[in-house]
Structures are given as structure tokens and as C-alpha cells.
C-alpha positions in Angstrom: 90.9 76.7 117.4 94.7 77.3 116.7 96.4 80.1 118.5 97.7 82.9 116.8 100.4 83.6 119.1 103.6 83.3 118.1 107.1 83.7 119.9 109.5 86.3 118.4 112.0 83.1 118.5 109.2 81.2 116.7 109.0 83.5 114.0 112.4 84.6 113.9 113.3 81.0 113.7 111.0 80.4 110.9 112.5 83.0 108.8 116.7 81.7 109.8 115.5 78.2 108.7 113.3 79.2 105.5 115.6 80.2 101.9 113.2 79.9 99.7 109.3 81.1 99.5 106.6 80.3 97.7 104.3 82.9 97.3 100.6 82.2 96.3 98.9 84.9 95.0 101.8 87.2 94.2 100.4 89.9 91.3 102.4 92.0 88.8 100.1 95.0 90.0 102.5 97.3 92.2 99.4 98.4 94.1 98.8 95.4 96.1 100.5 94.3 98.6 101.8 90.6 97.3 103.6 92.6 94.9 105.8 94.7 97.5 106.0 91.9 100.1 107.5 89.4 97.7 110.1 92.7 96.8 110.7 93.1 100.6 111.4 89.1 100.9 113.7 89.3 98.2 115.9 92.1 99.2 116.3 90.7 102.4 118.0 87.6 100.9 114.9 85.4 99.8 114.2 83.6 96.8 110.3 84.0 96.3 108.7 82.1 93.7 105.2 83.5 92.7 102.3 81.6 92.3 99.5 83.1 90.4 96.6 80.9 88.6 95.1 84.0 86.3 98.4 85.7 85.5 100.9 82.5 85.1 102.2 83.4 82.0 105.3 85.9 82.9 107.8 87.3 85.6 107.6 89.0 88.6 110.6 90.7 90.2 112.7 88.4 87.8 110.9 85.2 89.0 109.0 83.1 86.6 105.2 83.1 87.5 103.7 79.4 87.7 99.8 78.7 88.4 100.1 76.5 90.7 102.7 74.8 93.9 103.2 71.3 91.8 104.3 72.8 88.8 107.6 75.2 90.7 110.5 72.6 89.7 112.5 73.9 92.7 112.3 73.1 96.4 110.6 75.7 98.8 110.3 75.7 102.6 107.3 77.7 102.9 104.0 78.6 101.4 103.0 82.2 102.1 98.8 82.6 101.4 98.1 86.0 99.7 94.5 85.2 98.9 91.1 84.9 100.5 90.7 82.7 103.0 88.1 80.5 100.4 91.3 79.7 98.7 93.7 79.2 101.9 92.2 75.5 102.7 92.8 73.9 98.7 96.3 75.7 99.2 97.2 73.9 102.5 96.1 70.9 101.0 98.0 71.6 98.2 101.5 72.3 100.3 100.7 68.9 102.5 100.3 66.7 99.8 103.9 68.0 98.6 105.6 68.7 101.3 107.7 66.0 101.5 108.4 66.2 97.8 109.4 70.3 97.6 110.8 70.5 101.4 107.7 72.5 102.7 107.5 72.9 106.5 105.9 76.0 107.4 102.4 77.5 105.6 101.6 81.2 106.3 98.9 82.9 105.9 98.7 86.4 105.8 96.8 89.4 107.7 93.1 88.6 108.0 93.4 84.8 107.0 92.5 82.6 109.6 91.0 78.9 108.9 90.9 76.5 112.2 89.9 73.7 109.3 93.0 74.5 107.5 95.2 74.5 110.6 94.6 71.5 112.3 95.5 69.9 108.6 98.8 71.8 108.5 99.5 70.5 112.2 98.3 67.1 111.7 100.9 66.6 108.7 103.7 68.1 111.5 104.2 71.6 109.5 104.3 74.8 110.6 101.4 77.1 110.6 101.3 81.1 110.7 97.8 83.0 110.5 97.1 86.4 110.2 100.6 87.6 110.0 102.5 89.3 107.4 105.8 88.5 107.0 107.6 92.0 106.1 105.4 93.4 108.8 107.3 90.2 111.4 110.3 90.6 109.8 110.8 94.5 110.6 109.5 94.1 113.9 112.3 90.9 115.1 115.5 92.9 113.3 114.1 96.2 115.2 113.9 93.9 118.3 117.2 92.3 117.9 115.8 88.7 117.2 117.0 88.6 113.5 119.7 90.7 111.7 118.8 93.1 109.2 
């Protein structure tokens, strides 16, 4: 079983090394919580590219939507997992098998998403891995403890 704890300077050094974000499972809806996290990333200085496989066909928050990691033309550095942990194992799979192609070293998974299986792939490959974490939720909590700046 992976741990799911994390350092502050773990995290925080995550998110001093990472520019760039893709985001898997971002939505247009403002209800849900992809959409105000990936708002949160960018106005802290992130570029977050949203990755959506029914709703691939627009923008959000300026950024063109694709449906899946391959097709983003740009380099990321990590993969953050807005869906259901069903999906979070074919994702990480996705990320490893590109990772040395787009840059990707860390895959996060967000609040309630936990796979071991998926895990001990990420590490195996030498990547990061972050589970049941939300990274606006992280990000408030390391500037209000002084390990990142604001």
C-alpha cells in the first residue's frame, strides 16, 4: 500500500518545480470543483491545460479543452486526476507511457482517489505520486505555513 503522507517540503517542492498542469477531468460547469481548482491553479501563476473526453470541443478559463494527455502539443509536469478512481489507473498509464515525451514527473490524484495498483506503476516508472490530496486545498495550507509564497 502507498503512504499518503506527504512532507510540507514534499508538496511544496512539487508545486516550486511544476509550471505547467494538466488537468484531467476539468468541466466547464462552475459548480464542480475541477472547474474552480483549475481557476485557483491559474491565478496563482499556473498554466493548466484541461483534459476532458465528453466536452473536448472548447475552452476553459481561456485554455483549449483536449480529450485526452497525447493530444496537448505542449509539455506538462504533472497530471492532476479529477475523476473516479475507475478512470485514475488508464490515466496513470496514460501519463507513464508519456512521460518522458511531455516532461511528466508527478501524477496527483485528488480527495478520495486512492489506487495502490496505480501507485506502485507511477513509482515503478520513478514519478511522483500524490493521492487523496487537493492541490488548492495543499497549496493554501504551505503559503499559510510559510513553506511556499503566496
Amino acid at each position: 500500500m502507498a503512504p499518503l503522507i506527504y512532507s510540507d517540503d514534499h508538496i511544496a517542492g512539487i508545486f516550486k518545480r511544476v509550471k505547467t498542469i494538466a488537468m484531467v477531468g476539468a468541466s466547464p460547469k462552475p459548480h464542480r470543483a475541477s472547474h474552480r481548482v483549475m481557476k485557483f491553479l491559474q491565478d496563482r501563476g499556473y498554466r493548466v491545460i484541461p483534459v476532458n473526453t465528453r466536452k473536448n470541443d472548447g475552452f476553459i478559463h481561456g485554455e483549449k479543452v483536449y480529450d485526452n494527455l497525447a493530444k496537448i502539443p505542449d509539455d506538462f509536469q504533472m497530471v492532476d486526476i479529477f475523476r473516479n478512481i475507475g478512470g485514475a489507473v488508464e490515466i496513470t498509464d496514460e501519463a507513464i507511457a508519456l512521460a518522458g515525451e511531455k516532461s511528466i514527473d508527478t501524477i496527483w490524484m485528488q480527495l478520495e482517489i486512492r489506487s495502490d495498483e496505480a501507485a506502485e506503476r507511477v513509482q515503478a516508472a520513478g514519478l511522483d505520486i500524490v493521492m487523496d490530496r487537493c492541490p488548492a486545498i495543499e497549496i493554501r495550507r504551505l503559503v499559510g505555513s510559510g513553506h511556499l509564497t503566496s
